[in-house]
C-alpha positions in Angstrom: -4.7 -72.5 25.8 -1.9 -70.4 23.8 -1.1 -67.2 25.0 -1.9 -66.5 21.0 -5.4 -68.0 21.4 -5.8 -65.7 24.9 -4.3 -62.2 23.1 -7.2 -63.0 20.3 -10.1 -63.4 22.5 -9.5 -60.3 23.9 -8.9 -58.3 21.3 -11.0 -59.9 19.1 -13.9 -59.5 21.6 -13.1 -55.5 22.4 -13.0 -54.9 18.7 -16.6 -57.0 18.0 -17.8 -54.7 21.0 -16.4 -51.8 19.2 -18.3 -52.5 16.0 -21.7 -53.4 17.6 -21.4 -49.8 19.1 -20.8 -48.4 15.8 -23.6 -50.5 14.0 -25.9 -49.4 17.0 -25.3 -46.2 16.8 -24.8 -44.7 13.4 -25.3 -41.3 12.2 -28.1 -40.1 10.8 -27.4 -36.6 10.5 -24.8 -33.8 10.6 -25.2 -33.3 14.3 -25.0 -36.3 15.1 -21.5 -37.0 13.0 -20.2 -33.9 14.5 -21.5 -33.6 18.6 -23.3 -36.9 18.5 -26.8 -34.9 18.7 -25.6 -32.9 21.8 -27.5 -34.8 24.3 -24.0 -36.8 25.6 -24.7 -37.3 29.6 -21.9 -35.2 31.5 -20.6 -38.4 32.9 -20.6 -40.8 30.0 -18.9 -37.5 28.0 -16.5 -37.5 31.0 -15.4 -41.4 30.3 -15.1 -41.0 26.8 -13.4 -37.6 26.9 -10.9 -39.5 28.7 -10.5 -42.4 26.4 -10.3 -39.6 23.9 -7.3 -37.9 25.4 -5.3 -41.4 26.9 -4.0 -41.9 23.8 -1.5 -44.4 22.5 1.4 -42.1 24.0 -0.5 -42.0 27.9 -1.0 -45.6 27.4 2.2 -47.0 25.8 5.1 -44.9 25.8 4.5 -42.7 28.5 5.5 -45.1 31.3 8.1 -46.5 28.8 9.8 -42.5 28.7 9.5 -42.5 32.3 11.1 -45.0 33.1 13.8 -44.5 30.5 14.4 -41.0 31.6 13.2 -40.7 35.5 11.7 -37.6 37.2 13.5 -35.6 34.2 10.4 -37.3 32.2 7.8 -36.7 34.7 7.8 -33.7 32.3 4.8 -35.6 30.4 2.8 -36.1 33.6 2.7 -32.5 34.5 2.3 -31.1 31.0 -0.5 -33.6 29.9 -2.7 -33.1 33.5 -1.8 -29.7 33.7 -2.9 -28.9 30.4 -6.3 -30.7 31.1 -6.7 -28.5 33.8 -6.0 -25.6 31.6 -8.5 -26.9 29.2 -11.6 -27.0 31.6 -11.3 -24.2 33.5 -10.8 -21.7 30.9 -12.0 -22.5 27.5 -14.5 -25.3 28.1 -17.2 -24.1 28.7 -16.8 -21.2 26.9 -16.8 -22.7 23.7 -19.9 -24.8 24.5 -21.5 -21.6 25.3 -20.5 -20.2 21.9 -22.4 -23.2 20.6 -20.4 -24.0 17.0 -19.3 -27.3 16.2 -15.6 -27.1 15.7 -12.8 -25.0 16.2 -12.4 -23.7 13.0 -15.8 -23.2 13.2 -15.2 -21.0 16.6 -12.1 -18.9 14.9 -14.2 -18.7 11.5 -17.3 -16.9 13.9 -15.2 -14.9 16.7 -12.9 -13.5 13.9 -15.5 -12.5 11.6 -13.5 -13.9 8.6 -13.3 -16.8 6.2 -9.3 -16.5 6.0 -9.3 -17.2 9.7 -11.4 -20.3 9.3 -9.0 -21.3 6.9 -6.2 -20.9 8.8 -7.4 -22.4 11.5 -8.0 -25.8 9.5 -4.5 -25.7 8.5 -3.4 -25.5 11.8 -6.3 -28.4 13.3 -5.0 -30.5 10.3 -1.4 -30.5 10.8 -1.4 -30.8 14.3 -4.0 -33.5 14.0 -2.5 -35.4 11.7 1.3 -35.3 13.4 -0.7 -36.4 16.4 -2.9 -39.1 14.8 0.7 -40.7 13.5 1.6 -41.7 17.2 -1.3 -43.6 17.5 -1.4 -45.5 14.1 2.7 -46.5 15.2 1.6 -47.2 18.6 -1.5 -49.6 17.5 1.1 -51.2 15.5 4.1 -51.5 18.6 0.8 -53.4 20.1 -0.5 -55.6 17.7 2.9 -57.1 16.4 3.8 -58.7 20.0 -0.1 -59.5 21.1 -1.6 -60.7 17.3 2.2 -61.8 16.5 2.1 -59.9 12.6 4.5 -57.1 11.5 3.5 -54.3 12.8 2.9 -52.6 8.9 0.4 -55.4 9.5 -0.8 -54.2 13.1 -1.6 -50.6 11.4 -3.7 -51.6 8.9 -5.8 -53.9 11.2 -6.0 -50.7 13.1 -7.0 -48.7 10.4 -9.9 -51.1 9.1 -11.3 -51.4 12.6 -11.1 -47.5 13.1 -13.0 -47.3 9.3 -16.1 -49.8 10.3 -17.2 -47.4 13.6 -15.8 -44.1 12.6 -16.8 -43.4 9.1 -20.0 -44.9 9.8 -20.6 -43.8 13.3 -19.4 -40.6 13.7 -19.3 -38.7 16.9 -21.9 -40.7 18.1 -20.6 -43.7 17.3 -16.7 -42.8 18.6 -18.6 -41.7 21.8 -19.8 -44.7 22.8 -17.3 -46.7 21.6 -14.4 -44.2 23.5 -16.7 -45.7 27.1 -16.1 -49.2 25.7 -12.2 -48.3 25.2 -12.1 -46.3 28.4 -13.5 -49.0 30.6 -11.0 -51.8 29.0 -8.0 -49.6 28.9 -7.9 -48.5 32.5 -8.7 -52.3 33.8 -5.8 -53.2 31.3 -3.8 -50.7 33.1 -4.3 -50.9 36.8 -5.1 -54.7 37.1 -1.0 -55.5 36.0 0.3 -52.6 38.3 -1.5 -53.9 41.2 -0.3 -57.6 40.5 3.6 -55.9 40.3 3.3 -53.8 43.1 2.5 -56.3 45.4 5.5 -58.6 43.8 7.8 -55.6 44.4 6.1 -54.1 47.3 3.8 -55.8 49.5 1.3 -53.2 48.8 -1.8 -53.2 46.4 -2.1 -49.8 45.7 0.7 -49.0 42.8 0.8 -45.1 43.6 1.6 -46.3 47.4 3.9 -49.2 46.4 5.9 -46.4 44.7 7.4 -44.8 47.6 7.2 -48.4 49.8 10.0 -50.7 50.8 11.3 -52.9 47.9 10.5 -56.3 50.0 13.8 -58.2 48.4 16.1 -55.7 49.3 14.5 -53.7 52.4 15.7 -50.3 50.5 13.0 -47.7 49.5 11.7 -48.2 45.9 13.5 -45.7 44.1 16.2 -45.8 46.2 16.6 -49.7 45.3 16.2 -48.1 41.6 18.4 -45.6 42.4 21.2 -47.8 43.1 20.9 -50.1 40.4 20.7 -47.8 37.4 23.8 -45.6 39.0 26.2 -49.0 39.2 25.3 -49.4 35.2 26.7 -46.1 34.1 22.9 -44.6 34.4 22.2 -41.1 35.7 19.9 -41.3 39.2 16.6 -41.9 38.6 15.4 -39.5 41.0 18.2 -36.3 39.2 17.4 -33.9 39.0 17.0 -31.9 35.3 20.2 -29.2 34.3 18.5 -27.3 31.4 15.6 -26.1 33.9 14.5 -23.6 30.8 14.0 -26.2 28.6 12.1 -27.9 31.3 10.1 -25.4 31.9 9.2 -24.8 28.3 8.5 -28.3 27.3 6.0 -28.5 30.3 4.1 -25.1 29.5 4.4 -26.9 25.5 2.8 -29.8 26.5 0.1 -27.8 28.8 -0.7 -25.5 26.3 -0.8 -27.8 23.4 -3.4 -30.1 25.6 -6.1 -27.4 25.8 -5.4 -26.2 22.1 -6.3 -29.7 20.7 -9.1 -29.8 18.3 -10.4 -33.7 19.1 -10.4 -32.6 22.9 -12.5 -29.8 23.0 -14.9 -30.9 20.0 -15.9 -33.5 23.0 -17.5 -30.0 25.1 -19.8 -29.8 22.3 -21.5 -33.0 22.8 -23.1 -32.2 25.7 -27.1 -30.3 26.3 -26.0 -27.8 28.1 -23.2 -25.4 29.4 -23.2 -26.8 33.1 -22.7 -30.1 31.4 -19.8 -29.0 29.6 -18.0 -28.5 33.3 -19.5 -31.4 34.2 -17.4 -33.4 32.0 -14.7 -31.5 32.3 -14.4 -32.7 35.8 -15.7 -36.3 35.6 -12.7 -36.8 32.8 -10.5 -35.7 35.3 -11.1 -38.1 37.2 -11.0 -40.8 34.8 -7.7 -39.6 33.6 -6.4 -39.3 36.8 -7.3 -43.3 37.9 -4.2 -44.0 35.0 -2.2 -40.6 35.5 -1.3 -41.4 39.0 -0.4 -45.4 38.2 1.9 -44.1 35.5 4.9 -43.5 37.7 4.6 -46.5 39.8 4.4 -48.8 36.2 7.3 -46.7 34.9 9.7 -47.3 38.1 8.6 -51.3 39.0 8.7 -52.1 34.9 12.4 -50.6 35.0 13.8 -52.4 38.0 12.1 -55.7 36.6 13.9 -55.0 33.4 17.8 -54.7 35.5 16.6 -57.1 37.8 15.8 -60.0 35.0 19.3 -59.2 33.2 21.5 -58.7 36.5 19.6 -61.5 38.6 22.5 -61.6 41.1 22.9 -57.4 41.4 24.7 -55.2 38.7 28.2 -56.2 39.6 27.9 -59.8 39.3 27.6 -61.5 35.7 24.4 -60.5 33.4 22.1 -63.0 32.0 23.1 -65.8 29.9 21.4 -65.1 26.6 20.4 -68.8 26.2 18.8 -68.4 29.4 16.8 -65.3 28.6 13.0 -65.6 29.5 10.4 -66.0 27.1 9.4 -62.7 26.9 12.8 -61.4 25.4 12.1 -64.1 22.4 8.9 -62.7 21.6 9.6 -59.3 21.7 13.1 -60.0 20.0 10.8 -61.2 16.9 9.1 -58.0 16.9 11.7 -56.1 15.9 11.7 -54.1 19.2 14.0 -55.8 21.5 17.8 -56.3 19.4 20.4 -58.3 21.2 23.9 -57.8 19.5 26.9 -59.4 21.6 29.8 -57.7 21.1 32.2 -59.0 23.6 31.0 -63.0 22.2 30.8 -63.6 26.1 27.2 -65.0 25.3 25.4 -62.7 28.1 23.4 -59.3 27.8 25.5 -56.1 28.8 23.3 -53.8 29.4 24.8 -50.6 30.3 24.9 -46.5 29.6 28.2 -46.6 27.2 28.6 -43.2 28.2 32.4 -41.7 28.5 32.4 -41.5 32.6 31.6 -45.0 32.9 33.8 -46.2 30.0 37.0 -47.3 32.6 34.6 -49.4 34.2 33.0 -51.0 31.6 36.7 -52.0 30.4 36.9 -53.2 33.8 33.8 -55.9 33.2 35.5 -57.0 30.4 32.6 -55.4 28.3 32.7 -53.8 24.7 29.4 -51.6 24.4 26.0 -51.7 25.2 24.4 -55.0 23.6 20.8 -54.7 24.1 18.5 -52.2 22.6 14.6 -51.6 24.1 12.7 -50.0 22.5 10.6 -48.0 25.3 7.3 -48.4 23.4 7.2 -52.3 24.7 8.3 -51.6 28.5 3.9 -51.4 29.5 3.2 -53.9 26.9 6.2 -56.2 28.0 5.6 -55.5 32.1 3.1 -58.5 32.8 5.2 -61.1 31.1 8.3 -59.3 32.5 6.5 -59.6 36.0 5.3 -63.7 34.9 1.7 -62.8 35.4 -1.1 -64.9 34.3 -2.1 -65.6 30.3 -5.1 -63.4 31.0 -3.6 -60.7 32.5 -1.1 -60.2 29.3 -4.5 -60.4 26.9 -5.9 -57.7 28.8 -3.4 -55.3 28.6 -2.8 -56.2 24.7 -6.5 -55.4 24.3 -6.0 -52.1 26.2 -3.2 -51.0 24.6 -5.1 -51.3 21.3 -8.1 -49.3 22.9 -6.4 -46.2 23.9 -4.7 -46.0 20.4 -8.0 -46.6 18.9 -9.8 -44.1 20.1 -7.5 -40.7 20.3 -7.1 -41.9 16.6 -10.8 -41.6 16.2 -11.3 -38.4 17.8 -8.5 -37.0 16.0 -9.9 -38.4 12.9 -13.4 -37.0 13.4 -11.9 -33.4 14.3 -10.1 -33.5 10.4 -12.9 -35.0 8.4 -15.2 -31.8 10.3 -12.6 -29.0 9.4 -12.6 -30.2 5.8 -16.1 -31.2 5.5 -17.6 -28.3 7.4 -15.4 -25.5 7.5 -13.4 -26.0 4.8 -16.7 -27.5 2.4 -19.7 -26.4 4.1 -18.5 -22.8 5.0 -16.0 -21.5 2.5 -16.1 -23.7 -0.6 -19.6 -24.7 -0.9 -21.9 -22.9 1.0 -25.3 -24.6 -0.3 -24.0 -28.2 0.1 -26.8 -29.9 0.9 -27.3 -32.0 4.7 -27.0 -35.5 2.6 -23.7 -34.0 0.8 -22.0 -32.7 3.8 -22.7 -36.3 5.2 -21.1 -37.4 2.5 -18.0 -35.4 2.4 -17.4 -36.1 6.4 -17.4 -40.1 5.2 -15.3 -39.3 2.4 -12.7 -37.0 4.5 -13.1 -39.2 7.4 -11.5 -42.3 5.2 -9.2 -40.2 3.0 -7.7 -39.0 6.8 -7.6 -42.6 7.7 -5.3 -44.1 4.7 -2.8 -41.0 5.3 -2.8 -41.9 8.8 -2.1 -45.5 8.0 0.8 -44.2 5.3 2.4 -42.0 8.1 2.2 -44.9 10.8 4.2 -46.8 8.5 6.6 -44.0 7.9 6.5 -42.3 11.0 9.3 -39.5 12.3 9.7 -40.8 15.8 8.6 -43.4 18.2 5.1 -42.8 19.4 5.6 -40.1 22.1 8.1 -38.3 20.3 5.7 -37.8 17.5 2.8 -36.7 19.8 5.1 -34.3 21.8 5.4 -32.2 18.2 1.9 -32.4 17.6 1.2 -30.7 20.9 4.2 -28.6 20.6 2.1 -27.3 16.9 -1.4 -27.1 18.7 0.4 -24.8 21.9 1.7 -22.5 19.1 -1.1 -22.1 17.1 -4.3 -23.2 18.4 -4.3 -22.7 21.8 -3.2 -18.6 21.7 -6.2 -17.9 19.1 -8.7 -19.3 21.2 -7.9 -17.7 24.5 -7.9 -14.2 22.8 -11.2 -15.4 21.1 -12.9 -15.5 24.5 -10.8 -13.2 26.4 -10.3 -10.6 24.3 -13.1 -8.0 23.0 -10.3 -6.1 20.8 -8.4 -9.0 19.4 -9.4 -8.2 15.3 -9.1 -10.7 12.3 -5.8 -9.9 11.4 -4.3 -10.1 14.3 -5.5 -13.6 15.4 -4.3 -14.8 11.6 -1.1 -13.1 11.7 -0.4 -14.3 15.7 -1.6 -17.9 14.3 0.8 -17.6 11.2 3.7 -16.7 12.8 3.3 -19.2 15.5 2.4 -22.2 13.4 5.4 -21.3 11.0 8.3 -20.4 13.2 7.3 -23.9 15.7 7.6 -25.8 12.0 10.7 -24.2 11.1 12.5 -24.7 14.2 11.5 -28.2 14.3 12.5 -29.3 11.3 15.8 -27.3 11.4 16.8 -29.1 14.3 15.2 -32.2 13.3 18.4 -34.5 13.3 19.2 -33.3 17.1 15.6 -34.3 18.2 15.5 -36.1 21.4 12.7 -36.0 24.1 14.6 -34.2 27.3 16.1 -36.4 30.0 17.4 -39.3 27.9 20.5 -40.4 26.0 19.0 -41.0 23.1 21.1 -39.1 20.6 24.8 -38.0 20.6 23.7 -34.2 19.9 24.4 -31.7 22.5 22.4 -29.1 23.6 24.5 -26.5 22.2 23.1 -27.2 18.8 19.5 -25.8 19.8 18.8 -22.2 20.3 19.3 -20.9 23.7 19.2 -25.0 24.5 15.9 -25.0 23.7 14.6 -28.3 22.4 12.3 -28.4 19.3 9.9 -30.4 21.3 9.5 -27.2 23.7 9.4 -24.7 21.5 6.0 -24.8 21.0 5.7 -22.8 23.8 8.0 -20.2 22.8 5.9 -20.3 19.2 2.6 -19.4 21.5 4.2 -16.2 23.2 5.5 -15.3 19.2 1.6 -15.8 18.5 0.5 -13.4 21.2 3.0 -10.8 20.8 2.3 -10.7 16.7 -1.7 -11.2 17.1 -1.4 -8.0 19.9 1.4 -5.7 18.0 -1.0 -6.3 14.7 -4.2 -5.9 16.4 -3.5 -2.5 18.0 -2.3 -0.7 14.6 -5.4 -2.5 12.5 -9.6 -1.8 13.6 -10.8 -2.9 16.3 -13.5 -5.5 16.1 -17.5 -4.7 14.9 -19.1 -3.9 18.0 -21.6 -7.3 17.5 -18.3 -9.0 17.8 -17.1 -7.3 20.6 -20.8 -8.5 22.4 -20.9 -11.5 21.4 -17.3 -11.7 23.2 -18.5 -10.3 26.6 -21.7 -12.7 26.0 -19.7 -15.8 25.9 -17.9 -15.0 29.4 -20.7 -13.3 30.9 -24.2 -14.8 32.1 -26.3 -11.4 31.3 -27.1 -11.3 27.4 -25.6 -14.6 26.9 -28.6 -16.1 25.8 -28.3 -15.4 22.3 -24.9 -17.4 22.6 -26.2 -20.5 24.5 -29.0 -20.8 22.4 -26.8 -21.8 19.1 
């Protein structure tokens, strides 16, 4: 059988399971489009909370940027779990306990004021749809290698399939479906990491092979990697990071921006009860950490694979023939992804870092530049034909790939069609909208969201990481700030949390889009720009978490000269934190 044939059973067979979900579990009212009835079981919320938040960028291209970049990437490991962390512990169960069904929804209530609500949409949509971009490119970086199309091709097939148990489903439908994705995504994940540690390794267990003996060599891991990637012009892959501020603030960026997204926490309001809510929280962890703590291994082995196949003799003897390259560089060179250009005519692959230091020896080699470009969206996708492992292992991982796009896009899907239908429809446009209407408008929003998704996907600013680092970078500034002063704060007054989310939102756009032809994601070579360009050397990937502290120090400064907040408000506040006279809270 043809590895084509094998790729299309197993996508073809997660996406029929994907639509029997939806079909079995469609909608039948408001609630259940929105919080899928909130009767979710902690643990099944747990796995599909999970599915929900491994997105495209966890799947694909985080392992890709780690690998590319090193520990000065690890950046994205500690940001994304950290700000999971964040999101359980303090805002969780709080917002359960307030009992609404969206964030907007939250803001619109705890700020006593329609232009709040408003604002808040603004700020779920834009970060919603910046984030829902990533996965529309990265469901396309997947199906043009696995389905063999285009990958414009790839993203439509990805936004049909999303359509059939989305629009229809709703939250109910995406919940179940997110298990389905969860349960094929993490097998898709661990089973090929397993198979390369032991190649590499001698040892099963990826997060274990990590920091093992490389069995060829007899050298440690990374310090095998080490070695390779400094003898090809390549900074350590263990350096440490110069810009430590910049560090720092893309981390706290990425934290914050986790527990400020809308598709995320709409998943706490799923559940029966507040207990539940925590619950999940900490079953999700779990899930997430099952593919968290592979990440580094598959990022390290799929990089010393990738030197390995093009230096088979070590980095100072001759590089691959290119008539001799393996299969897998021919498939993914038809994809668009993989670009071989040899500019010495020497017929084999230099692959090097063309930086200035290493220029003498380069000369040396007899080589003229760089001549193979990887795109770092295919190094997970690539790793079990890199690694020659069986036709069945490479259809799994296609079909998991696909998954974890699939489903963040849903639940960022589901969280726009709610803030238009409901908050911006149901609660500020047209108040007496019937049930059956509101229905209606969640379909109608849910596929309008979908075909501007699928436009952006086609058109989108950045590889698939890249673009989900800016849409956490806009949730951190914006979101994230007005919720914690919702629950935290009894005198935090409507104009305050509009201003602090104003001023936020704007000054994170404005810096990213003036310093949008220096963007780079911190730790690689990826653009000639220096760092001197940026403000203070402050990428505009990490400035969403300066944005946040310009949201709390306007929402504060404006809240102290303005009124304080009705005393109900102020109440309701301490009920939400507080078990005595929290009934009235718990009981939405």
């Amino acid at each position: 059988m043809s590895q084509f044939a094998i790729n299309l059973i197993f996508v073809g067979g997660s996406f029929a399971i994907y639509i029997a979900i939806a079909i079995w579990a469609k909608a039948g009212s408001t609630k259940e489009f929105y919080v899928a009835g909130g009767g979710v079981n902690p643990i099944t919320n747990g796995m599909a909370t999970a599915a929900d938040w491994m997105s495209a960028a966890s799947f694909i291209s985080m392992a890709g940027l780690i690998a590319a970049g090193g520990y000065a990437n690890s950046t994205f490991l500690m940001g994304w779990t950290g700000g999971y962390v964040l999101l359980a512990m303090l805002l969780a169960p709080y917002l359960r306990k307030f009992g609404k069904f969206t964030v907007p929804d939250f803001i619109g209530d705890r700020f006593y004021s329609s232009t709040a609500r408003l604002v808040a949409v603004v700020c779920l949509i834009v970060a919603s749809v910046t984030y829902v971009i990533g996965q529309m490119t990265g469901a396309g970086v997947a199906f043009s290698r696995f389905l063999e199309v285009p990958s414009s091709t790839g993203i439509w097939i990805a936004a049909f399939i999303v359509f059939l148990y989305a629009v229809f489903g709703g939250m109910k439908g995406i919940t179940y479906t997110q298990v389905a994705q969860y349960v094929v995504l993490i097998i898709a994940y661990t089973i090929p990491a397993v198979f390369i540690s032991l190649q590499l390794t001698s040892n099963p267990i990826p997060m274990f092979g990590l920091f093992s003996t490389h069995t060829e060599s007899g050298m440690p891991l990374l310090s095998k990697l080490d070695e390779v990637v400094r003898e090809l012009g390549f900074q350590d892959y263990t350096a440490d990071v110069d810009n430590k501020l910049n560090m720092v603030l893309f981390t706290l960026s990425l934290m914050i921006g986790t527990a400020g997204l809308p598709h995320v926490i709409i998943r706490f309001f799923t559940v029966p009860k507040v207990a539940d809510a925590r619950w999940s929280a900490g079953w999700a962890l779990v899930f997430i950490a099952l593919l968290y703590l592979t990440a580094p291994a598959v990022a390290s082995m799929a990089r010393l694979n990738l030197f390995t196949t093009i230096y088979p003799d070590g980095p100072t003897e001759p590089a691959l023939l290119y008539e001799d390259r393996p299969e897998w560089m021919q498939t993914w060179e038809a994809t668009g992804l993989l670009i071989y250009n040899d500019l010495n005519n020497d017929g084999r692959i230099q692959y090097y870092n063309a930086t200035p230091g290493f220029a003498d020896e380069a000369a040396s080699r007899g080589w003229a530049g760089n001549e193979l470009s990887v795109n770092n969206d295919i190094l997970v996708l690539a790793n079990p034909e890199i690694a020659n492992l069986p036709g069945w292992v490479i259809g799994l991982i296609a079909a998991g790939g696909i998954a974890a796009a699939l489903s963040t896009a849903a639940g960022l899907l589901l969280a726009i069609s709610s803030a238009i239908s409901h908050d911006l429809i149901k609660k500020t446009l047209k108040p007496d909208i019937s049930e059956k209407g509101e229905m209606l408008a969640a379909r109608i929003s849910m596929g309008g969201a979908i075909l501007l998704a699928t436009y952006l996907g086609l058109n989108p600013p950045g590889f698939a990481a890249q673009t989900v680092a800016l849409a956490f970078g806009l949730a951190a500034s914006s979101i994230f700030p007005a919720l914690m002063m919702g629950i935290f704060s009894t005198k935090m007054n409507d104009k305050g949390a509009i201003a602090g989310m104003l001023a936020g939102l704007i000054s994170t756009l404005l810096y990213i889009f003036t310093y949008l032809g220096w963007l780079f994601i911190p730790g690689t070579n990826m653009l000639a720009n220096v760092e001197s360009n940026w403000l203070l050397g402050i990428s505009p990937l990490s400035f969403g978490a300066v944005g946040a502290m310009l949201n709390f120090a306007v929402a504060f400064a404006v809240a102290k000269v303005t009124a304080e907040p009705p005393a109900e408000i102020q109440h309701l506040v301490e009920s939400v934190r507080y078990p005595k006279g929290a009934g009235a809270a718990s009981n939405h």
